[in-house]
C-alpha positions in Angstrom: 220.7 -70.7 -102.0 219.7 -66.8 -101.4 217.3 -66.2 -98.9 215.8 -62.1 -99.0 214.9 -61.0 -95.8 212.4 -58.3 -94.6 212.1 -57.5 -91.2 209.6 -54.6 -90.1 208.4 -56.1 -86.4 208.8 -52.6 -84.8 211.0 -49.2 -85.2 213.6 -50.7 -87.8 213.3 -51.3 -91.4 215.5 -54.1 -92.7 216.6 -55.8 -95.7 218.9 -58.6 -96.0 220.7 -61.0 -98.5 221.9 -64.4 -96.8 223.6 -67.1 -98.5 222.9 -70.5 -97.1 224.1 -74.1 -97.9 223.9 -77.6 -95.7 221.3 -79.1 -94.0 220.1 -78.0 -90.9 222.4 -80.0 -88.8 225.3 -78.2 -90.6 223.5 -74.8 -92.1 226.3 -72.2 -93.1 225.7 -68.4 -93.5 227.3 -65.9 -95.7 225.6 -62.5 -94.9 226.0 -60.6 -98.4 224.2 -57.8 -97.1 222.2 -56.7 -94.4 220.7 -52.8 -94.4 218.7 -51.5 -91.7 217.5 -48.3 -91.4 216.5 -47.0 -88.0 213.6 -44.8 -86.8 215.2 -44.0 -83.3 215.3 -40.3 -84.2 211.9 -40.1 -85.4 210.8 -41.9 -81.8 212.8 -40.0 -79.1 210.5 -36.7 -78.8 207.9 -39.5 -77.6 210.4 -41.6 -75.4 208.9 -44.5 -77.3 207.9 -45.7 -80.6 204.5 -44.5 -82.0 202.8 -47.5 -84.3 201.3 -45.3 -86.8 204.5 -43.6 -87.1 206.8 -45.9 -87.8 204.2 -47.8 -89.8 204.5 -44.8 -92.4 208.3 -44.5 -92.6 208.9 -48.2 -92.7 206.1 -47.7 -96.2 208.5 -44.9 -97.0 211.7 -47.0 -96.3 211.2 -50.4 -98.0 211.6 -49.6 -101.6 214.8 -48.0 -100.8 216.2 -50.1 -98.3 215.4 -53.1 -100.5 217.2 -51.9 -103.6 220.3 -50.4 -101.0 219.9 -54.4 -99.9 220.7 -55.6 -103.8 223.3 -53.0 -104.5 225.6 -53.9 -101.4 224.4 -57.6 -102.5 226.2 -57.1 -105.9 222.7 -58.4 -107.4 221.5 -57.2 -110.6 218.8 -59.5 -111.5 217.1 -60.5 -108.3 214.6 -63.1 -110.5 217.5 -65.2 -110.7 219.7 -64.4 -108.3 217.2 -64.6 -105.2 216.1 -68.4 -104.3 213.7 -67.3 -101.5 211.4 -64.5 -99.6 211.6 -65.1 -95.9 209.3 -61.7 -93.5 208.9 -61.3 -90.2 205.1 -61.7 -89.5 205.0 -61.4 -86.1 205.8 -61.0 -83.0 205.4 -57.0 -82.6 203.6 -54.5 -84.0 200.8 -55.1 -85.9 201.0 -51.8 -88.2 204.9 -52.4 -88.5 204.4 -55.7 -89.7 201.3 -54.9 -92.2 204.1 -53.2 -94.3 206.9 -55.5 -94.3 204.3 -58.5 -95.0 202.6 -56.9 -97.7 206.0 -56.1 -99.4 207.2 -59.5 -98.8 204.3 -60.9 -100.5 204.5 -58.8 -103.7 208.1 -59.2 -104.2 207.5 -63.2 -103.7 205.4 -62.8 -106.2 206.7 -60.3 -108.7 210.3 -62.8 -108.5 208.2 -65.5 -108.5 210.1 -67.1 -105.5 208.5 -69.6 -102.7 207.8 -67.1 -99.3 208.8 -67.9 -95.8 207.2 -66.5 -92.7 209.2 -66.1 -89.7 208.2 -65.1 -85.6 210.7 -62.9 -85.0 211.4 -64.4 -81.4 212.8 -67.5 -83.8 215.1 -64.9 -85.7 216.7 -63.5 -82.4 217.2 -67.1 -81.9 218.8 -67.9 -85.2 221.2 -64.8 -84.8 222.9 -67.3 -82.9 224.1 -68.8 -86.2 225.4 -66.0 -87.5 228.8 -64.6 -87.6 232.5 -65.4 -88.8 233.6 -67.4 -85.4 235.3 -70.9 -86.0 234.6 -73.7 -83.5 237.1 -77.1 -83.1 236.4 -78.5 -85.9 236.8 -75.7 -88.3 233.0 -74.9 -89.3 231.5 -71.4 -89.6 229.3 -70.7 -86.6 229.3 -71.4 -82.8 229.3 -75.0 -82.0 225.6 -75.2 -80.6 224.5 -78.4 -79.6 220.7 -79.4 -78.3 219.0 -79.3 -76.1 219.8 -75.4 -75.6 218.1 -73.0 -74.0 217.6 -69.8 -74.8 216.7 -66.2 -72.8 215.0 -63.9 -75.4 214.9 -60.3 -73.8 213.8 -57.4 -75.4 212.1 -54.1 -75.6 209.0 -56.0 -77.0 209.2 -59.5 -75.2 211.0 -61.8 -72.6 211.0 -65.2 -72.6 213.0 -68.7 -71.8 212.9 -70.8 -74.5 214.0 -74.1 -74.8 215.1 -75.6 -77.9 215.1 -79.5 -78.7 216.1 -79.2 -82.4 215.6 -77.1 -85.1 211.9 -76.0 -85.3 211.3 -77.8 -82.1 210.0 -74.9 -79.3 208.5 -75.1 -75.4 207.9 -71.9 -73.8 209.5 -72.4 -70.4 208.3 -69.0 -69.0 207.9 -65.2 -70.1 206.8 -62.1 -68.8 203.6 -61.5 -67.0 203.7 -57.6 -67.7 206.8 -55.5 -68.9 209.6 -56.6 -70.7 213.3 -56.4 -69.7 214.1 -54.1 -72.5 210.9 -51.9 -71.5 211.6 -51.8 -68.2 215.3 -50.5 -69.1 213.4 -47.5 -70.9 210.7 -46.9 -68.3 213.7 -46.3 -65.9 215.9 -44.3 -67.8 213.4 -41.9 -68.1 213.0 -41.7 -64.2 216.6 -41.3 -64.5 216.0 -38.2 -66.9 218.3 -40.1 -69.2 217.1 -40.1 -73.4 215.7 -42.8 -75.1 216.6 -45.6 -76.0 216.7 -46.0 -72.4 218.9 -49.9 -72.3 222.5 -48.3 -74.3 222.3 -45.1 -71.7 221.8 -47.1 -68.3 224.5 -49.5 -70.1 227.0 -47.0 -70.5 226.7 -44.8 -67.3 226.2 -47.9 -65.2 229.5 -48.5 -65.9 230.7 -46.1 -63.4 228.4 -46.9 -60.7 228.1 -49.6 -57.9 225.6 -52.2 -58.3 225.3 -53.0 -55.2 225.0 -49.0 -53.9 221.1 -49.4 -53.6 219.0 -53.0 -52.9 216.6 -52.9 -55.7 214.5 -56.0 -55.4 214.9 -58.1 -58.5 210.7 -59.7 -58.8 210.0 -63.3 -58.7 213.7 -64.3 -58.3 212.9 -67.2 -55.6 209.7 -68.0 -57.5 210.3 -72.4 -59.0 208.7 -71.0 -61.9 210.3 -69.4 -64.8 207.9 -66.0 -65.6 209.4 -62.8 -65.2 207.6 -59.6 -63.4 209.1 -56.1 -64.2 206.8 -53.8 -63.3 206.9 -53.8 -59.7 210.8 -52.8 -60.3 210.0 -50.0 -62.0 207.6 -48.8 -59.7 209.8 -49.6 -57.2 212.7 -47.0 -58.2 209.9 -44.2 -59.0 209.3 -44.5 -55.0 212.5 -44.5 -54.8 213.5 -41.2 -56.3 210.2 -39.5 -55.4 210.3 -40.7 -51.4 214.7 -39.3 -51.5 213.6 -36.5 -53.4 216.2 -37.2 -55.9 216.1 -35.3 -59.1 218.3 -35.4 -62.3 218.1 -32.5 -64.6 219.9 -32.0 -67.9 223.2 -30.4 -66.1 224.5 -32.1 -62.8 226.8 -31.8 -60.6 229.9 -34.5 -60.0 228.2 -35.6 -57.0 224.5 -35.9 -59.1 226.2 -37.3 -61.4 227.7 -40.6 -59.8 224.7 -41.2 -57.7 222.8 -40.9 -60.9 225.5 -43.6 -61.8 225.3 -45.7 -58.7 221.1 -45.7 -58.7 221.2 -46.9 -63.0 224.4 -49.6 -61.3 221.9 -51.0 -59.0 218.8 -50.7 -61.2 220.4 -52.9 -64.3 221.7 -55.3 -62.0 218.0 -56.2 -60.3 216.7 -56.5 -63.9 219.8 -58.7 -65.0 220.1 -60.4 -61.7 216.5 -62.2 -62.5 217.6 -62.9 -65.8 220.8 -64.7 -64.9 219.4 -66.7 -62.5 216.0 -68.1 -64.0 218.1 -68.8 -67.4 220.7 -70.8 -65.3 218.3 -72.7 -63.1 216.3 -73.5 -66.2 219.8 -74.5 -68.2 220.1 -76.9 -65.2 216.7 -78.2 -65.1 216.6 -79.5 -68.6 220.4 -80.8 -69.0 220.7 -78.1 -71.5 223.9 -78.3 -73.5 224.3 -74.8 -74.9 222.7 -71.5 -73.2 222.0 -68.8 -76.2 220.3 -65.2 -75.9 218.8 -63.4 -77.9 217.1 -59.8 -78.5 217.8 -56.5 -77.7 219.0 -56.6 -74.1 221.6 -59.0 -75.1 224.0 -56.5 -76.4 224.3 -55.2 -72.7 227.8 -55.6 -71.2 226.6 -55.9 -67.9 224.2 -58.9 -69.0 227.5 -60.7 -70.9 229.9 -60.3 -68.1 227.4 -61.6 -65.2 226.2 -64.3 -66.7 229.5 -65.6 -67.2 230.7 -65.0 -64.0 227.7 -66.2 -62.4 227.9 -69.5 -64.1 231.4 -70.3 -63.5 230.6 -69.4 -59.5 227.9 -72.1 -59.7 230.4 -74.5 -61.2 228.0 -74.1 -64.9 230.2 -75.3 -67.7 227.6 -75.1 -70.1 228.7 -72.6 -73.4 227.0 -69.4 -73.6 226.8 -67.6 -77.0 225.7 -64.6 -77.5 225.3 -63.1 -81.5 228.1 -61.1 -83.1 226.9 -57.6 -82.0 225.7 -56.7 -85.5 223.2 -59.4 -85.4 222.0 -58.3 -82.1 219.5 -55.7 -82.8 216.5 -56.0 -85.1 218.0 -57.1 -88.6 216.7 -59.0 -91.2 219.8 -61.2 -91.8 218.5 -63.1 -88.5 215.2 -63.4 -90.0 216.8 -64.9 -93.6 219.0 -67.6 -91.1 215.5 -68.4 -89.3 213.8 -68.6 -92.9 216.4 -71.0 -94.0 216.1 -73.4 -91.4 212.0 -73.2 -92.0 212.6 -73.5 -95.7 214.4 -76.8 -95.0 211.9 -77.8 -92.8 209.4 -77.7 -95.4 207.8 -73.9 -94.5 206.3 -72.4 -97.7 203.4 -69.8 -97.1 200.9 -69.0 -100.0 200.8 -64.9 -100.8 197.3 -64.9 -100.8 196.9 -66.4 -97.0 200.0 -64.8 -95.1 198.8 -62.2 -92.5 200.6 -60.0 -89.9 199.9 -61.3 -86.4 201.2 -59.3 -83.3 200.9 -62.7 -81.3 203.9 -64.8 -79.8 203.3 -68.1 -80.8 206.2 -69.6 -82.1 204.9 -72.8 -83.3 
């Protein structure tokens, strides 16, 4: 079957076209197309996204994105060609999702097609399931095998999941105050690096040391499995204010590599917590695969530590992370989620389908 996707939840507008066959235990993707059109542009004079604002362009965007969505789809008659209507109706922001529901649930109704309502936490999830790789035994997709556990981290949201089947969720723990994605933003600007704030401290990172300034990495020794960013944060703003240190647009070679060192050791505090709580948690509940999802999952420091870290512990559980396409707020991860909750029996009436900025996955 075809599954049409819409996924508004924040500063991207996204249409996708999925083909899926199989049961759950076996589902098979074929993304036929997958358009997203971002709003970063629009956003980076605030250093942030504005709701109303990118409530208005994503009103301005569907229409086009959606017919951009059947051209690269090759579909000419969507009635027959489309099987389903799957939309993100929460988690994020509440006048971002208005518009993608609202378009979801005319189009369901104008094609006449049953209509699916994914939590977009369950699509960064399903990204997972997406992508060209071939296990062992020859079948499209990563070999992920339950119970799995999954660290969800993003400029909206971070959270351990852990996943007993398909459709089967338990919160294990999430963030008291900022997420890890936010608090990459919050401290790029410190850094007087542009927004998005998580590719930047990424990239420049790379030339730095980690371990060049101790930043403390909060609740790291706690038995629990929450995460704190905020005192982080505030911690390198006393930092830079107590040193003085100061990065204008133009630096000098020296400004510029402990500008590199202080991002090293900033991103490594943030992903330090995250490594550690998602491999104490993998251990806790036998887990047999680790997945992450969201934003922050595209960061190279993030891949290669949590790697390393788990083969120093002696962790041979797989780790997946999505094809790098799939990474980012998409709607093709929203159609693979709407599949799986299509199978499962998920069919929402038009009439009764709301936005909801809550995280409530079940």
């Amino acid at each position: 079957m075809k599954i049409l996707a819409i996924e508004t939840s924040c500063d991207e507008t996204s249409v996708a076209i999925v083909g899926a066959r199989g049961s759950i235990r076996s589902a098979k993707f074929k993304v036929l197309s997958n358009i997203v059109s971002s709003q970063v542009k629009l956003h980076v004079r605030y250093g942030g996204v504005v709701p109303g604002l990118a409530a208005r362009e994503h009103k301005k965007n569907l229409p086009r994105v959606f017919k951009l969505a059947l051209k690269y789809a090759a579909i000419k008659n969507p009635r027959q060609a489309i099987d389903a209507v799957a939309v993100t109706y929460g988690y994020g922001l509440l006048p971002s999702l208005v518009q993608g529901v609202n378009f979801a649930k005319d189009l369901a109704c104008q094609l006449d097609k049953p209509l699916v309502g994914v939590n977009h936490m369950e699509g960064h999830i399903y990204s997972n399931w997406l992508g060209a790789d071939k296990n062992k035994s020859g079948r499209t997709g990563p070999a992920i095998r339950f119970p799995a556990v999954t660290l969800i981290v993003s400029g909206g949201h971070t959270a351990l999941v852990l996943m007993r089947g398909h459709g089967q969720y338990q919160f294990l723990g999430e963030t008291l105050d900022d997420a890890g994605g936010e608090c990459f933003d919050k401290g790029a600007r410190l850094l007087g690096l542009p927004y998005p704030g998580g590719p930047v401290i990424d990239k420049i990172a790379r030339q730095g040391n980690a371990h060049a300034f101790p930043f403390p990495s909060p609740m790291i020794h706690s038995k629990e499995f929450n995460f704190s960013f905020s005192g982080l944060k505030t911690s390198l703003l006393y930092f830079l204010r107590d040193h003085h240190y100061q990065f204008p647009e133009r630096l000098s070679r020296k400004k510029t590599q402990l500008q590199a060192d202080i991002a090293a050791s900033f991103q490594h505090a943030i992903v330090r917590v995250l490594v550690d709580k998602t491999l104490r948690a993998a251990l806790n509940h036998g887990a047999k695969t680790i997945l992450v999802g969201g934003g922050v999952a595209a960061n190279s420091y993030l891949q290669k530590y949590l790697r390393q870290t788990a083969d120093g512990r002696g962790i041979r559980t797989p780790i997946i992370f999505p094809e790098r396409s799939f990474i980012t707020d998409n709607a093709a991860m929203i159609a693979a989620a709407g599949y799986i909750n299509y199978c499962l029996g998920r069919r929402d009436d038009p009439n009764q389908l709301d936005a909801d900025a809550g995280l409530t996955l079940v």
